[in-house]
Backbone as CSV, one residue per row, in Angstrom:
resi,resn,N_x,N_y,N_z,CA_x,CA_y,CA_z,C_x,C_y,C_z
1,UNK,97.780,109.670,114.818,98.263,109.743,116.207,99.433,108.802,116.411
2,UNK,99.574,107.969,115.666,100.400,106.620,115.755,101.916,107.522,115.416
3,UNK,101.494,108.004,114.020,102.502,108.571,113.415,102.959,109.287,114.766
4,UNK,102.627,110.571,115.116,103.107,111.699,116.364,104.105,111.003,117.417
5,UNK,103.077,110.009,117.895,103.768,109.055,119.008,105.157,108.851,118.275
6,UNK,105.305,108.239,117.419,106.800,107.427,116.975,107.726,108.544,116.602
7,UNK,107.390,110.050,115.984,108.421,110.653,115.966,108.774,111.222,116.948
8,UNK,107.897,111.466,118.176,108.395,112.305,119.623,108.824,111.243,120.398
9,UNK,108.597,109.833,120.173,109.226,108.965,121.092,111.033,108.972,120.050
10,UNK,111.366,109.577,119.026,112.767,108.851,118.922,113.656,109.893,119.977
11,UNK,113.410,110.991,120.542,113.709,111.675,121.772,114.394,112.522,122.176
12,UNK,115.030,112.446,123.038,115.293,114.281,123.388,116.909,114.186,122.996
13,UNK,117.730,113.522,122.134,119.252,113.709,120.963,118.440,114.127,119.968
14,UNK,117.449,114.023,119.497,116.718,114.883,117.977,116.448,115.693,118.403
15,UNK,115.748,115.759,119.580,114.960,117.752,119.603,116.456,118.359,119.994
16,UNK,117.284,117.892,120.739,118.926,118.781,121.138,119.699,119.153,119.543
17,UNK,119.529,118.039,118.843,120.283,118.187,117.548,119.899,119.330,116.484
18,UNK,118.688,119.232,116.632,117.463,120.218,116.456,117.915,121.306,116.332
19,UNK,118.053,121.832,117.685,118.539,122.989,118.371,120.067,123.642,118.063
20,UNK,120.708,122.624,117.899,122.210,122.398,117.648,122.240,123.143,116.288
21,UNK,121.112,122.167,115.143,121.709,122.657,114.074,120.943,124.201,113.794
22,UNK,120.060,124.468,114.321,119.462,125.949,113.988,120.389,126.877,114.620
23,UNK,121.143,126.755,116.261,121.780,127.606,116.567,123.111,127.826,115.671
24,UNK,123.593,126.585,114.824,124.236,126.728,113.892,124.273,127.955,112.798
25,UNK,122.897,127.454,112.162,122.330,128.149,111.148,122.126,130.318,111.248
26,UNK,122.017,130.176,112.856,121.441,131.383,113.097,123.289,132.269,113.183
27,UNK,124.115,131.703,113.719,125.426,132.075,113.426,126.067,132.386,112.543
28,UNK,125.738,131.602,111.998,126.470,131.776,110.034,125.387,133.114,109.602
29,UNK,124.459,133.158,109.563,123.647,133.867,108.837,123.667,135.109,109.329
30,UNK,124.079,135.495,110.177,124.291,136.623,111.217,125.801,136.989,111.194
31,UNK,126.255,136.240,110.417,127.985,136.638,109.911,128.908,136.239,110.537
32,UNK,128.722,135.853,111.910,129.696,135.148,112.771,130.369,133.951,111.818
33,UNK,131.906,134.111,112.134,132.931,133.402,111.764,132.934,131.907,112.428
34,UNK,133.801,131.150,111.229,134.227,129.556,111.532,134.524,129.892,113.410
35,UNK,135.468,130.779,113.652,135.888,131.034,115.107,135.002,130.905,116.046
36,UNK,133.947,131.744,116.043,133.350,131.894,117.061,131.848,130.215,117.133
37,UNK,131.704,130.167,115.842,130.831,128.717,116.077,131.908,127.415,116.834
38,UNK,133.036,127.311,116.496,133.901,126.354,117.330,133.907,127.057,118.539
39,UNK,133.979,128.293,119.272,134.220,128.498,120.126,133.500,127.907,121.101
40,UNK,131.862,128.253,120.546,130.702,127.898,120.794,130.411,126.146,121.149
41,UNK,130.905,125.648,120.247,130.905,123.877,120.516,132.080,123.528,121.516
42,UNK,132.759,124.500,121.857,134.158,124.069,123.070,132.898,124.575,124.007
43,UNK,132.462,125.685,124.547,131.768,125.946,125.453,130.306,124.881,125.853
44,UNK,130.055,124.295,124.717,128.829,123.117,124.427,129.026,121.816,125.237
45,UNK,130.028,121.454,124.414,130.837,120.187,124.390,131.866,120.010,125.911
46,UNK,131.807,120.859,126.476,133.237,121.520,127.852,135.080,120.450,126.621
47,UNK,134.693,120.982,125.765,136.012,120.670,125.119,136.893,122.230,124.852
48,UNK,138.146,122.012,125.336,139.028,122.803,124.647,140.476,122.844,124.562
49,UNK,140.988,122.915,123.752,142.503,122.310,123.624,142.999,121.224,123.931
50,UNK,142.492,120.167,123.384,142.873,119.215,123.918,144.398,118.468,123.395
51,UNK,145.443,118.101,124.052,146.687,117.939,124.024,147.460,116.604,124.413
52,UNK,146.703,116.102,125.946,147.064,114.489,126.034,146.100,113.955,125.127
53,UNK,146.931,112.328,125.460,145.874,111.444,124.787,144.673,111.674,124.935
54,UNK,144.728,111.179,126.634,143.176,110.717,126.937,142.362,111.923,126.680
55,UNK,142.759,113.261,126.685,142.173,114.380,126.229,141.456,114.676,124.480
56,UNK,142.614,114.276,123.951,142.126,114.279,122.280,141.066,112.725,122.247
57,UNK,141.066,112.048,122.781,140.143,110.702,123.130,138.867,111.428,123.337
58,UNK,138.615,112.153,124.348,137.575,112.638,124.603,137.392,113.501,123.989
59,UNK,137.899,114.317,123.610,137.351,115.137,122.317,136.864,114.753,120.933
60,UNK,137.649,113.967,120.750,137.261,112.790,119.763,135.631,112.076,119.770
61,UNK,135.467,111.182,120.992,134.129,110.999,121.144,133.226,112.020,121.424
62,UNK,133.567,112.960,122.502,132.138,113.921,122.249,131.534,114.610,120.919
63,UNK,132.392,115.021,120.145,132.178,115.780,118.852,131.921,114.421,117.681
64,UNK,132.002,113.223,117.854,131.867,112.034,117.244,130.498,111.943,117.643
65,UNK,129.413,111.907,118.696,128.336,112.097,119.072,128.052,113.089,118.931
66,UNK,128.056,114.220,118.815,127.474,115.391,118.119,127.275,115.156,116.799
67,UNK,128.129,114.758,115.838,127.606,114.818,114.192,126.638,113.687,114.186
68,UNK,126.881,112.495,115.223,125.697,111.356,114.621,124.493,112.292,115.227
69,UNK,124.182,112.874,116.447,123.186,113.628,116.580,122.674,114.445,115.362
70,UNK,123.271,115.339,114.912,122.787,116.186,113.763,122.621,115.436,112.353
71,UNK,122.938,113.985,112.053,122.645,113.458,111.012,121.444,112.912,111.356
72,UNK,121.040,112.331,112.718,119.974,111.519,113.017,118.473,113.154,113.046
73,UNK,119.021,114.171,113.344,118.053,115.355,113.236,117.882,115.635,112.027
74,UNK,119.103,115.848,110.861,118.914,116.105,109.609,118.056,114.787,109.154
75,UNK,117.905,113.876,109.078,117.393,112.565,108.644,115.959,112.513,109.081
76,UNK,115.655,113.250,110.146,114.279,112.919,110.424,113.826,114.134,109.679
77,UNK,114.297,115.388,110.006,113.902,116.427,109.130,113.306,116.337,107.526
78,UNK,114.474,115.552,106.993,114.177,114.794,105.800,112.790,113.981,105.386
79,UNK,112.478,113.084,106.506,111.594,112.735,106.373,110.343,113.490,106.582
80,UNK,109.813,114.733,107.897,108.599,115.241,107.648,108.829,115.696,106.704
81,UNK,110.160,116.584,105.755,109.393,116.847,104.384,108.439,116.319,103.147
82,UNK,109.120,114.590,102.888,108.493,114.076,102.365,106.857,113.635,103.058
83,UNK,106.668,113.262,104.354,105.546,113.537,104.960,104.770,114.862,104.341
84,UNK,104.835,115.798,104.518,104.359,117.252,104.296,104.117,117.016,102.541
85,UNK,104.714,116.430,101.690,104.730,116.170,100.750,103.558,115.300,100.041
86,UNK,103.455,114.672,100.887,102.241,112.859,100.512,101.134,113.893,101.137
87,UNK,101.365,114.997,102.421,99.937,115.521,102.867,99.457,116.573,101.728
88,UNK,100.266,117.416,100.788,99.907,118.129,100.153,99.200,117.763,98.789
89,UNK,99.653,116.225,98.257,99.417,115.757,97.406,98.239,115.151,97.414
90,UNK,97.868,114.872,99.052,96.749,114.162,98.852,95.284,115.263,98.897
91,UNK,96.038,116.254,99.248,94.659,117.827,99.305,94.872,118.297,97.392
92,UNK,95.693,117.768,96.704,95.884,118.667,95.467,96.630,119.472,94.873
93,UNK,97.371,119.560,96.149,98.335,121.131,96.357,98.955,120.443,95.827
94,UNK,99.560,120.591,94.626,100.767,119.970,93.706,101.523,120.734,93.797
95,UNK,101.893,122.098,93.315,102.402,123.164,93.769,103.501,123.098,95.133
96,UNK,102.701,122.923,95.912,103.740,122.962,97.064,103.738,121.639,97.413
97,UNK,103.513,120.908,96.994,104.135,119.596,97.421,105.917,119.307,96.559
98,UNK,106.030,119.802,95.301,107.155,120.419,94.695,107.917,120.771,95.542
99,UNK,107.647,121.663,95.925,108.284,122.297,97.096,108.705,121.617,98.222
100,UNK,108.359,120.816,98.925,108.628,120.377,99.974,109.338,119.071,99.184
101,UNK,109.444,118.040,98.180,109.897,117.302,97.334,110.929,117.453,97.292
102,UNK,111.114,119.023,96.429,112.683,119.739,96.609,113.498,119.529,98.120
103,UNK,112.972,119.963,99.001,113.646,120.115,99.890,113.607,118.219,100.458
104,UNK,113.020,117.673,100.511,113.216,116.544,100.994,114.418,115.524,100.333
105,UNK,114.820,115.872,98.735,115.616,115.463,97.831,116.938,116.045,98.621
106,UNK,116.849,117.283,99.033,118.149,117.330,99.911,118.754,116.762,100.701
107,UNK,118.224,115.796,101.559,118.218,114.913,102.422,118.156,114.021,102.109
108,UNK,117.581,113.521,101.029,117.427,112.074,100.449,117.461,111.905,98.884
109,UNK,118.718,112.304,98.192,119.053,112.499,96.943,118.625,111.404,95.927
110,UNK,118.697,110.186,96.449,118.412,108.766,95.777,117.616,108.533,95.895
111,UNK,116.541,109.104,96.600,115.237,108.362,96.814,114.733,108.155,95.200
112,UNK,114.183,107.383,94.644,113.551,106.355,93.708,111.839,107.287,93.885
113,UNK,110.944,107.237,94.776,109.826,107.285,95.129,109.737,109.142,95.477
114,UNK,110.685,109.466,95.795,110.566,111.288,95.615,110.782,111.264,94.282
115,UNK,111.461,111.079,93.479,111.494,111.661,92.280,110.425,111.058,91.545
116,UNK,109.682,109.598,91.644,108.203,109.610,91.432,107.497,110.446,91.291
117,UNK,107.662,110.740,92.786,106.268,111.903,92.885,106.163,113.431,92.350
118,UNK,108.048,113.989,91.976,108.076,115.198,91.258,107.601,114.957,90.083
119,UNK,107.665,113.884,89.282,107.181,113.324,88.043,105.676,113.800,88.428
120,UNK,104.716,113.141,88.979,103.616,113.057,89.310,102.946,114.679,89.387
121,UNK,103.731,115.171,90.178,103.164,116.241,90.491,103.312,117.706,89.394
122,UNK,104.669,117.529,88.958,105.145,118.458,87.837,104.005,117.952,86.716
123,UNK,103.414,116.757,86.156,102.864,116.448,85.233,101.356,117.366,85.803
124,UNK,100.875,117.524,86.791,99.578,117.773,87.323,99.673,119.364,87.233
125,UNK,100.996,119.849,87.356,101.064,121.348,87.518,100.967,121.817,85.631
126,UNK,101.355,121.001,85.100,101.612,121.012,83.798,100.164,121.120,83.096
127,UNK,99.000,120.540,83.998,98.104,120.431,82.869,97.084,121.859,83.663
128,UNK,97.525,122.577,85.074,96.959,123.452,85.580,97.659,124.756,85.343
129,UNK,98.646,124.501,84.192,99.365,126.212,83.843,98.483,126.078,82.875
130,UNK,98.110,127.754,82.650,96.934,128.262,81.911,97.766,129.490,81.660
131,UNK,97.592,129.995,80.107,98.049,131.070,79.642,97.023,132.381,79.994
132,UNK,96.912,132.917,81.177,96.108,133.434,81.337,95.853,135.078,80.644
133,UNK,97.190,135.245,79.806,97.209,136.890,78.999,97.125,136.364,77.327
134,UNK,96.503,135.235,77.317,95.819,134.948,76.185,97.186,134.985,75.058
135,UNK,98.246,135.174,75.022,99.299,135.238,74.560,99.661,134.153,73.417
136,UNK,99.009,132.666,74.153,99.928,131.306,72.852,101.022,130.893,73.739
137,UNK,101.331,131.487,74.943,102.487,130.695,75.366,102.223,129.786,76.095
138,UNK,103.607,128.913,76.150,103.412,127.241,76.346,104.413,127.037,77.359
139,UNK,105.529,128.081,77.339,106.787,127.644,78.514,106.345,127.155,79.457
140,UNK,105.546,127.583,80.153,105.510,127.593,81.825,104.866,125.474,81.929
141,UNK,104.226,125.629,80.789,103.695,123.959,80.759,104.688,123.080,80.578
142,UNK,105.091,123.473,79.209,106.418,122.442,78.761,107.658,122.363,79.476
143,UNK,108.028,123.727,80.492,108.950,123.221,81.559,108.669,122.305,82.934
144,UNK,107.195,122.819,82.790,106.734,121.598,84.240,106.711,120.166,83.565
145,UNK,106.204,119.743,82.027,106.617,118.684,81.697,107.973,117.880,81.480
146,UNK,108.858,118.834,81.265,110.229,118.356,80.974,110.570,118.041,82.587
147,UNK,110.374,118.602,83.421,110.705,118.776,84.398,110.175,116.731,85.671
148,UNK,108.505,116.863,84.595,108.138,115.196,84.847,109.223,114.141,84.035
149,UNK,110.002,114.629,82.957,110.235,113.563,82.295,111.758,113.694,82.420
150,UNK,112.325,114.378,83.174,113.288,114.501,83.773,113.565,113.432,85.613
151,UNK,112.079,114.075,86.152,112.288,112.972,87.520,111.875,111.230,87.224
152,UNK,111.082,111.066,86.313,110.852,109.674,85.991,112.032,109.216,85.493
153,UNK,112.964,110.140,84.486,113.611,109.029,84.283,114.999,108.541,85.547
154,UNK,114.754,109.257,86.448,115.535,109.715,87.550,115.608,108.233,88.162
155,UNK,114.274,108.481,88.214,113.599,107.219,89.243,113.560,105.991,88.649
156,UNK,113.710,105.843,87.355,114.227,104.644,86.815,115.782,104.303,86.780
157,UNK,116.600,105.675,86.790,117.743,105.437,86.607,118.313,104.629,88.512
158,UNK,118.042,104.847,89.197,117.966,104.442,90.593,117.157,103.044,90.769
159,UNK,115.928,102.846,89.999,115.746,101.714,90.239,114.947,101.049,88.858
160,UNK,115.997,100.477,87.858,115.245,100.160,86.455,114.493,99.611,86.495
161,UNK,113.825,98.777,87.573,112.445,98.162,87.443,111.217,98.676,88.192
162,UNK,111.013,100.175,88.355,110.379,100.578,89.287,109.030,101.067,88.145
163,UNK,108.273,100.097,88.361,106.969,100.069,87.181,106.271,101.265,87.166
164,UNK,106.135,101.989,88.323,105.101,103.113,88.264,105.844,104.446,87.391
165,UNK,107.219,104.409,87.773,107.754,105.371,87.053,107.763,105.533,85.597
166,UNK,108.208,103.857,84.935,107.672,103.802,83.770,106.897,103.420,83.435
167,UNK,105.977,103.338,83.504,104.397,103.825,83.563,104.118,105.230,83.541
168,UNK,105.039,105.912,84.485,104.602,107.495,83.962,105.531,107.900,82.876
169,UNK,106.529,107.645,82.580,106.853,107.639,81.134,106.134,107.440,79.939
170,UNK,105.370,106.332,79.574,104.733,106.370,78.941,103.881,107.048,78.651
171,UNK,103.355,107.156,79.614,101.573,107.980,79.596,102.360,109.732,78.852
172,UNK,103.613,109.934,79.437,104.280,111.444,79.244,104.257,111.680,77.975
173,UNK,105.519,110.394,77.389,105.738,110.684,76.174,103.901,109.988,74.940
174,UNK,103.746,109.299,75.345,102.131,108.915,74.761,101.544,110.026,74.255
175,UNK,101.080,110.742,75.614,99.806,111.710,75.545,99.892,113.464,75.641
176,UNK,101.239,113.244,76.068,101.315,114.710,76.967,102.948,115.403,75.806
177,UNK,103.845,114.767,75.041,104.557,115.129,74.494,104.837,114.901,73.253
178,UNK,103.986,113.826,72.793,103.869,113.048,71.440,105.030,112.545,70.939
179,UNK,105.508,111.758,71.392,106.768,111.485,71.842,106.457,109.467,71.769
180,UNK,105.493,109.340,71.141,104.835,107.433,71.466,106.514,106.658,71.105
181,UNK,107.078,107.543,70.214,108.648,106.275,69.884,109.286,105.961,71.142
182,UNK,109.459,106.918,72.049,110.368,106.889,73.210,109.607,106.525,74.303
183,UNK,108.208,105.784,74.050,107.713,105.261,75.113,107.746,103.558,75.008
184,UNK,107.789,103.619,73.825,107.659,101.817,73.618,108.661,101.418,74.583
185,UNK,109.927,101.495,74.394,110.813,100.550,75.159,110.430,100.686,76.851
186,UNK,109.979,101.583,77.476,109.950,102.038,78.845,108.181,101.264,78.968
187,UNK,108.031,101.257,78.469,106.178,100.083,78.498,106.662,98.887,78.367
188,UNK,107.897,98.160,76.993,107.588,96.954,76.792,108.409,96.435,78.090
189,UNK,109.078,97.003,78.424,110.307,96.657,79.521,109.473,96.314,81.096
190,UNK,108.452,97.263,80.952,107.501,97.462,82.781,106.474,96.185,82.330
191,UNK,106.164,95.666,80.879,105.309,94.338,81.103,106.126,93.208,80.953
192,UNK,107.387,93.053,81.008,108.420,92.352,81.523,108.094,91.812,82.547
193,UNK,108.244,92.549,83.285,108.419,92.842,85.297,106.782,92.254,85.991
194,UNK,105.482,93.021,84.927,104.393,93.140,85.167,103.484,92.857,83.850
195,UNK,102.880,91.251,83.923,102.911,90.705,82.688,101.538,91.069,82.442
196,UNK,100.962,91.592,83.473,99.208,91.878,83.127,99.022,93.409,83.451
197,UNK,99.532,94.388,83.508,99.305,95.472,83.699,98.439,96.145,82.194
198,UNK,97.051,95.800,82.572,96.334,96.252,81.797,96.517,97.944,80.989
199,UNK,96.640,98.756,81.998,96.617,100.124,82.006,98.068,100.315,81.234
200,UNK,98.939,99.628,81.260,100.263,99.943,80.447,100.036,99.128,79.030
201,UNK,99.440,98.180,78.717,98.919,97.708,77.742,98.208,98.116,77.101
202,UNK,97.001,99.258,77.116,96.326,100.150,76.445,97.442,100.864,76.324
203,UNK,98.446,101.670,77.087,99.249,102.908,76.578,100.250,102.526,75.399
204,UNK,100.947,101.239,75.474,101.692,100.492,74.962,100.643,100.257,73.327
205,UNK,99.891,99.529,73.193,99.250,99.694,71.955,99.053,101.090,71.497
206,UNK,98.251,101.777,72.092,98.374,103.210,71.289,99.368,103.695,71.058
207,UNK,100.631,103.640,71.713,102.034,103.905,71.246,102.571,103.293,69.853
208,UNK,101.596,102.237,69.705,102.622,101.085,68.320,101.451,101.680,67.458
209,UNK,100.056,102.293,67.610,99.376,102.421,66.418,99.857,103.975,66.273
210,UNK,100.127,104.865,67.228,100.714,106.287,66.694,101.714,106.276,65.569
211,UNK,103.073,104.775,65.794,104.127,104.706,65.228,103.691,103.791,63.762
212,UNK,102.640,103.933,63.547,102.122,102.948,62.421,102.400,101.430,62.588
213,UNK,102.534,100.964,63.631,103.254,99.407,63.709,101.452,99.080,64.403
214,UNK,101.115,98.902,63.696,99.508,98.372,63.523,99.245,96.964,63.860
215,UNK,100.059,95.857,63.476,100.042,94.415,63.679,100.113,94.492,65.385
216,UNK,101.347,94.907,65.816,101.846,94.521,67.260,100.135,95.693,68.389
217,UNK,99.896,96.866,67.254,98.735,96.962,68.502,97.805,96.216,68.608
218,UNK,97.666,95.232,67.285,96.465,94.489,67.491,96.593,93.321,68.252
219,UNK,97.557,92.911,68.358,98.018,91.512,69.185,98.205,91.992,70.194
220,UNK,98.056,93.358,71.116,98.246,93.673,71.971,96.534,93.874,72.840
221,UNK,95.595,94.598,71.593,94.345,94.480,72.022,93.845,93.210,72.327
222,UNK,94.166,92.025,71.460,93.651,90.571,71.527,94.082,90.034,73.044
223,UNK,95.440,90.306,73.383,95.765,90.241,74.620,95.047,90.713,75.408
224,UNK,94.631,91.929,75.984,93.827,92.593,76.769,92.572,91.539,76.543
225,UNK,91.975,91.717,75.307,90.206,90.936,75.123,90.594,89.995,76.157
226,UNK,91.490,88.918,75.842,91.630,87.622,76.403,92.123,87.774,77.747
227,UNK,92.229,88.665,78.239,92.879,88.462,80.083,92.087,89.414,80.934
228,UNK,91.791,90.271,80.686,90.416,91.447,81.467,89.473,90.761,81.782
229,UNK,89.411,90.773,83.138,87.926,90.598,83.561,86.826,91.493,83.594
230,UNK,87.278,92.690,83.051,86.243,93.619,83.036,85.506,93.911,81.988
231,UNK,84.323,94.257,81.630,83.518,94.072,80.402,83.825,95.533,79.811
232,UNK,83.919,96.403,80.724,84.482,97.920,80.266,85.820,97.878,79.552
233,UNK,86.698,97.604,79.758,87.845,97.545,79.170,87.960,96.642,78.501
234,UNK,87.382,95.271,78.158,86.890,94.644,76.934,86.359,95.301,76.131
235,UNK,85.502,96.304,76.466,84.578,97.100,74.814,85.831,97.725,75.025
236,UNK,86.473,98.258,75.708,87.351,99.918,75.133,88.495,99.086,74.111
237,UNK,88.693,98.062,74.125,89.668,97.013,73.561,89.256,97.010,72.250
238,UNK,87.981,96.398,72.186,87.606,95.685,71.139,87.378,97.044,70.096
239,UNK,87.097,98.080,70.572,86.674,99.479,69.838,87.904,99.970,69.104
240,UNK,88.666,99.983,70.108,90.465,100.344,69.613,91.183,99.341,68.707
241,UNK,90.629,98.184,69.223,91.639,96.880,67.920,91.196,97.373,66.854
242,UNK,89.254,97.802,66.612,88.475,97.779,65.288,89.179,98.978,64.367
243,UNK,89.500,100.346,65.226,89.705,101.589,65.001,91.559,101.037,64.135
244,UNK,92.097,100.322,64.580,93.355,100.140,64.568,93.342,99.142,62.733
245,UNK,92.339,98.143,63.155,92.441,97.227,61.612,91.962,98.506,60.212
246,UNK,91.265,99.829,60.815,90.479,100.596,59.676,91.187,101.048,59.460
247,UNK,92.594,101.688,60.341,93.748,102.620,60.128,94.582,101.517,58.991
248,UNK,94.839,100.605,59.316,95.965,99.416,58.303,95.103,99.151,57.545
249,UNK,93.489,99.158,57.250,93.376,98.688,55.875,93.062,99.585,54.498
250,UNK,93.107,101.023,55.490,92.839,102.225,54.749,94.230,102.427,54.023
251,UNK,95.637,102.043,55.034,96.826,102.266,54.753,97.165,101.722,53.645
């Protein structure tokens, strides 16, 4: 309810801009010419031909308040998408939360935290494509994955220390692409930033024992033993260091 209140209180220049830009939209799409939409904003605006100063002055400012109107409408617009986005994600709907992602990226190209969540969500759609004509095919998965390891690195490229993203890097290339070489640097870099992130420290060791570098996972499990307070992820440690010394002494 909090939310409702604050977007109907920013007020009646958004719901006009609103209006502004759909009657826009409905012009163009209906074939009407550049002509007749200016005609339309002289009849809006009571601007037309303007020739003195003080005339091009005022034409100047009214149509100067019209575009901040339609940026401040496009901008909020922007935002219920990503809203609509966090609501779909949190029911499951990965699928169309994509969707509304997309469209919110229109409006907010840099966002760091949308392209998170296409990561997030493309990875979830990725593990719910099912070859359902029994066929062997894999496209429809491996493009929703490329498609995660495309927005993570997005979202790092916008903000190189943004841990969750690489964090989902890892886990991508780790588990989901076999890919453990091109995860090390994007793990060792996020326990830089985040010196106890347990959960990147399990991904990070299994990455160095995939790549045969066996020493650095074990000094990585000993780490975990020694800083977890949890007795669960102490055994899952101590199981994985053991699994890790049988791999190097078999080697």
């Amino acid at each position: 309810m909090k939310m409702k209140s604050r977007f109907f209180n920013s007020g009646k220049v958004i719901v006009l801009a609103a209006f502004a830009v759909l009657s826009c939209v409905s012009f163009i799409s209906c074939g009407k010419s550049n002509k007749t939409i200016i005609r339309m904003q002289h009849l809006e605006e009571g601007v037309s031909n303007p020739t003195t100063i003080e005339e091009l002055k005022d034409a100047i400012s009214k149509y100067d308040e019209r575009v901040r109107d339609i940026q401040i409408a496009q901008g909020q617009i922007g935002i219920w998408y990503k809203i609509l986005a966090a609501r779909y994600i949190e029911k499951e709907m990965y699928g169309e939360a994509l969707k509304a992602l997309e469209k919110a990226l229109e409006y907010y190209p840099d966002n760091q935290n949308l392209y998170y969540y296409v990561g997030l969500c493309a990875g979830y759609m990725a593990h719910k494509s099912m070859d359902f004509e029994a066929e062997g095919r894999t496209e429809k998965r491996m493009n929703y994955l490329k498609l995660s390891e495309e927005a993570y690195r997005r979202a790092v490229t916008i903000e190189p220390r943004y841990v969750r993203a690489l964090f989902g890097l890892g886990v991508l290339y780790v588990f989901e692409l076999n890919q453990p070489e091109n995860a090390v640097p994007y793990l060792e870099k996020l326990l830089t930033i985040d010196t106890k992130h347990i959960d990147a420290m399990f991904v990070l060791a299994r990455a160095y024992y995939e790549n045969f570098d066996f020493d650095k996972a074990v000094d990585l499990y000993d780490k975990i033993i020694s800083i977890t307070k949890s007795p669960e992820r102490k055994a899952e440690a101590e199981a994985n260091k053991k699994q890790v010394l049988g791999a190097a002494y078999e080697g």
